[in-house]
N, C-alpha and C positions, 0 to 999 in steps of 0.2 A: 444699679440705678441707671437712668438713660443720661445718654453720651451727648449733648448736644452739637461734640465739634468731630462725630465723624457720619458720614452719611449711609453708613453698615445698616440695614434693617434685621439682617439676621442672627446679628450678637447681642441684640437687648432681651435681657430675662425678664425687660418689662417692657409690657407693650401701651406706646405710645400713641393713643384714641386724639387724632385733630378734628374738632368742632367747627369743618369750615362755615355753615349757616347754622348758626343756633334757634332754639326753640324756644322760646320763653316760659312754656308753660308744662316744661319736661323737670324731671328731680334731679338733672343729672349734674347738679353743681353751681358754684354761681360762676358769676363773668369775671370776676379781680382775677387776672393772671396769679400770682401769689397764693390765692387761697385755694385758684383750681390744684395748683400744686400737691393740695390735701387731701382733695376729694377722695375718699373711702370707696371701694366698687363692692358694694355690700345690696343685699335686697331690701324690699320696702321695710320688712320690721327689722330693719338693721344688721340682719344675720349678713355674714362676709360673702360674696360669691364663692361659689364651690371654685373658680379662677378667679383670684383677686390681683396677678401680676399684672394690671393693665395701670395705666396713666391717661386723666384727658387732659388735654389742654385746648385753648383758645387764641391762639398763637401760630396766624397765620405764617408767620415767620418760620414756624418749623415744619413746613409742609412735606421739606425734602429727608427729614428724619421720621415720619410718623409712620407705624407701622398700618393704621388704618386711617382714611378722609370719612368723616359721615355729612353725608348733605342732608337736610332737611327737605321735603321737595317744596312747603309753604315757604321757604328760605329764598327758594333762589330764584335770579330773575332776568333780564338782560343786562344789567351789569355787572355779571360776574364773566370775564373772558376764560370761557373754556378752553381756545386754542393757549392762551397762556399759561395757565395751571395746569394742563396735561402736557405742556414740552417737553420737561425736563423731570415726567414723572417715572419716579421709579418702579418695574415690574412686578418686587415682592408686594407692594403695596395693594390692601383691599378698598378701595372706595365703596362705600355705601349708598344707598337710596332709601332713606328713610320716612315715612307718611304713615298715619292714620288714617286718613281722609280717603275716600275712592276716587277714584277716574273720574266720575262724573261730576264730581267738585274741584278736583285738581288733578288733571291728565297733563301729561309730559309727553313734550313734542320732538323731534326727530333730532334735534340739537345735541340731546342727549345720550343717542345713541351711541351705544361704544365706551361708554363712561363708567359704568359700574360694573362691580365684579359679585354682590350681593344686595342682596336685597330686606329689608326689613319692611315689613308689614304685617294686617288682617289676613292675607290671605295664604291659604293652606300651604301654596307653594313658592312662600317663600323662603329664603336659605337663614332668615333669622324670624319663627312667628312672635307676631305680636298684635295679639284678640285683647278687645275690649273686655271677656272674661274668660273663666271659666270652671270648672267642675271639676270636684276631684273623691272618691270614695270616701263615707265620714270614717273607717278606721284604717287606711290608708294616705297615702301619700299622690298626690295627684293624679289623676288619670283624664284626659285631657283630650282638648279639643285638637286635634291636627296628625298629621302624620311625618314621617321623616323627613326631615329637610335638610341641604347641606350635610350630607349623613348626618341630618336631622340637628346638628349642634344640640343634640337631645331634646330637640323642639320640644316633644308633646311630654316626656316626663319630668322636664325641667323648667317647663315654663308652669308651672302652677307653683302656690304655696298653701298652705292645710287652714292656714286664718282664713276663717268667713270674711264678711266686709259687715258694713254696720246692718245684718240680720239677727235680731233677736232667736236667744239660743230656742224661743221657746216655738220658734216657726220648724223646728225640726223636729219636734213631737208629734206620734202619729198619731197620737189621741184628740190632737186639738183638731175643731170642728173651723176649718179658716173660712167657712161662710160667715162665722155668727159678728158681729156688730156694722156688717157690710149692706148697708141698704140703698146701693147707688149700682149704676151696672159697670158700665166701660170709664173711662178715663182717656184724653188724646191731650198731649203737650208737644207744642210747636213754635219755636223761637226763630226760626229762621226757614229758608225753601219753601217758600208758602205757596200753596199751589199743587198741580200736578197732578200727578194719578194717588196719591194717599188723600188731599184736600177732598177730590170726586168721592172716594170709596168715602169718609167720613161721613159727606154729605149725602150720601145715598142710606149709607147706614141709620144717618141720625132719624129716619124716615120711619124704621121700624123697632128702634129701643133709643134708649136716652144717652146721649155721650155726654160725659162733661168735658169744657176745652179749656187748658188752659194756656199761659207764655204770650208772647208778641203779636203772632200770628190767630191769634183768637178771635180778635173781630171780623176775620175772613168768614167765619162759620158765622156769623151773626144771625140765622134762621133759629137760635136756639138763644136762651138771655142764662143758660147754665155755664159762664165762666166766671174762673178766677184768678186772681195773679197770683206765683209765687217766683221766689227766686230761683236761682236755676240750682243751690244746693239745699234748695228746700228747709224751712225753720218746722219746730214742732208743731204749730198751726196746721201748715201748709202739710207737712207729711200726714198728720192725722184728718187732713179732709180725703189728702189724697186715700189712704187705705181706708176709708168709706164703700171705696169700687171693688169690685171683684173681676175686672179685668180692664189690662190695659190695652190701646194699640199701641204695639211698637214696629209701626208702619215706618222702614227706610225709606229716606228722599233719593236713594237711588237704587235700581234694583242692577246691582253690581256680584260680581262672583266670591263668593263666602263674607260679604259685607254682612256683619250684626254687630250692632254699636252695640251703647249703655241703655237704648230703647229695652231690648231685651233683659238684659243682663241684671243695668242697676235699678232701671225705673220699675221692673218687673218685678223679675224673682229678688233683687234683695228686699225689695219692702212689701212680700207677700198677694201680689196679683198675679192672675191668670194672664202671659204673654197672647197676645191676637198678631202672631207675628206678617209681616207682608214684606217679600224683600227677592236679591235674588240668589241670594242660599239656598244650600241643599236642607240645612238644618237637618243635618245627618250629626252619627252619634260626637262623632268627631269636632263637632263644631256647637250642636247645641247639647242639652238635657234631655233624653228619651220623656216622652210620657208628662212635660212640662210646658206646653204650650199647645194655641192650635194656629195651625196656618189656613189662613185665607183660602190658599191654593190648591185645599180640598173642598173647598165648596164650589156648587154649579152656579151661584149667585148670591147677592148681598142679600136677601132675604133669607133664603136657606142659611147663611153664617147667624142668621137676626133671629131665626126659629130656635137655632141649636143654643145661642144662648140664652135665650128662654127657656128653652126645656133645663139648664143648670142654674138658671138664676133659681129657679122653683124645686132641685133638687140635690141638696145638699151632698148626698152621699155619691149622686156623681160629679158634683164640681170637686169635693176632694180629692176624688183621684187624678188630680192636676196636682196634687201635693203630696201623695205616696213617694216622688223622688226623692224627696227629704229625709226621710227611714233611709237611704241608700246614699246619698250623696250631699254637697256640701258645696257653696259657690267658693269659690276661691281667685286671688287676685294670681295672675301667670307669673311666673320669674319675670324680675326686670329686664328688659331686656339687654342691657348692657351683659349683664353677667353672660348672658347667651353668646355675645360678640366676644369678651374678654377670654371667654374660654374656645372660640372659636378661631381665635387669634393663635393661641399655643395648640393649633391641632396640628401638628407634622405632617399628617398623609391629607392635609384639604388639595386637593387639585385645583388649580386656579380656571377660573371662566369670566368669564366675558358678557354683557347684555348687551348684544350689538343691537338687537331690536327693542332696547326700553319704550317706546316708545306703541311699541306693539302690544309688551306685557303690562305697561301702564296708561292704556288708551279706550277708549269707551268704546271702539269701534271692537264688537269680540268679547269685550268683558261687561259692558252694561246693558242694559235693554233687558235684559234676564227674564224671563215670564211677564213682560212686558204685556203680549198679546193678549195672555188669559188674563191677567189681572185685570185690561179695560171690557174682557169679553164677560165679566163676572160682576163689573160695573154696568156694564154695559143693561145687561141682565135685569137690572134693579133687587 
């Protein structure tokens, strides 16, 4: 058990996780001191992590016992005195830098250079992955979006699990025709970033087939009277209007380096649409579904993309093979990532480092803009 009254990092068989900025809307325990005490490190369907010796707490108080700090980057802010909580901080210790979010919504500024020793995020290279989804062989066990990181803390084979998410088993029969009761074309939801170069391409689009809009941001498009509300985890109304469409845009509000949200993932392929991805990923195998989406960024312009899906709206047997990955593959939720840290915790040979430039690897300048140019040259286009 952990020792609160000596300042040893190296003797605990259990490692001690401090929550210096919590996240409200993370699973990873509540806030009562006492009952963080109990928190389980087990994955989303309960199973224990393959490393369960870890401890979190919320208890700034034990900042100088905890074998790893995680920050939240939406967490932190100017009042938290860095020069104070790095004085007297101990070496073994991992602090973390934790986001979903990209650079382009939340970039971190020079303050925090030198602060972290790992990194948690979307993107490929970081030393703990953590993607909005991904994919794993249906008679296998994950096979996954990423490549090694942290010697990989077995990133890519460990961050999956074999449960689908809520996709009916019957979406994964090759025999179903997933054009038939679809008489709508595209689908765009947008609750927030309204604007920008996705607002343009919709608008350009909506010019040569029919988008329906729905969420906050919907009356931006008002050149079109095809919206509707729904909430944002969708009721059965709202889901069965929505899979009326046969494809979605899951057009990122920032075209950032391996950024692919739940546009892709869940609004997509779990509920049976064609992904119209736009973003600034490579949506390579590693990151997305071979053969299960199309990107923008092979078309010479917004009509050309507006031809090609006319030519599948009209033919069924090639819009299916946007769902041949289904016979092979299977969406699945990643390992939590805690378990990824807990077990990264007990690695003996991890060599420590340093993010003296966070600020570089978590900065817009380098990482966002991404096919910036072509996306407005393909707008541009009409």
């Amino acid at each position: 058990m952990l020792d609160g009254s000596t300042p040893s990092l190296q003797l605990h068989q259990t490692k001690l996780i401090l929550v210096f900025t919590p996240f409200p809307y993370e699973p990873w325990g509540p806030r009562n001191p006492e009952e963080a005490k109990s928190y389980k490190f087990a994955d989303w369907d309960g199973t224990p992590c393959e490393e369960s010796r870890c401890q979190i707490t919320f208890d700034k108080g034990l900042l100088n016992i905890s074998n790893a700090v995680l920050f939240h980057a939406g967490g932190l802010s100017q009042k938290i005195d860095i020069e104070e909580i790095t004085r007297n901080r101990l070496s073994p210790q991992r602090w973390i830098f934790y986001t979903k979010e990209c650079p382009g919504v939340l970039p971190i500024g020079p303050r925090y250079d030198g602060m972290y020793n790992w990194t948690a995020t979307y993107r490929l290279d970081s030393d703990l992955f953590v993607p909005y989804g991904s994919y794993a062989p249906l008679e296998l066990q994950a096979k996954p979006a990423g490549e090694d990181a942290i010697d990989h803390v077995d990133k890519v084979s460990s961050n999956q699990r074999t449960q689908p998410d809520d996709v009916s088993e019957e979406l994964y029969d090759k025999n179903v025709n997933y054009a038939r009761g679809k008489d709508k074309m595209a689908a765009f939801g947008t609750s927030q970033h309204c604007g920008g170069h996705r607002f343009a391409f919709v608008r350009a689009l909506m010019k040569h087939v029919e988008v329906s809009v729905f969420g906050k941001c919907a009356n931006q498009l008002s050149e079109t009277n095809n919206t509707w509300h729904c909430p944002h985890n969708m009721g059965k109304g709202c889901l069965e209007e929505f899979q009326r469409h046969k494809f979605y845009l899951a057009f990122e509000n920032s075209l950032c380096i391996d950024y692919i949200t739940e546009k892709y993932w869940r609004n997509s392929l779990e509920r049976g649409l064609v992904p119209i991805v736009l973003g600034g990923a490579r949506y390579s195998p590693e990151q997305a579904i071979p053969g299960s989406f199309i990107n923008v960024a092979d078309f010479d312009s917004v009509k050309a993309l507006a031809d090609y899906l006319k030519y599948l709206d009209k033919n069924d047997t090639a819009y299916n093979q946007y769902f041949q990955w289904r016979t092979k593959y299977k969406v699945v939720k990643y390992q939590f990532w805690l378990c990824q840290l807990c077990k990264a915790l007990h690695n003996p040979i991890k060599s420590p480092k340093t993010y003296h430039k966070i600020s570089e690897f978590w900065g817009v300048k380098g990482s966002c803009g991404i096919e910036k140019k072509l996306i407005w040259e393909i707008i541009n286009k009409g």
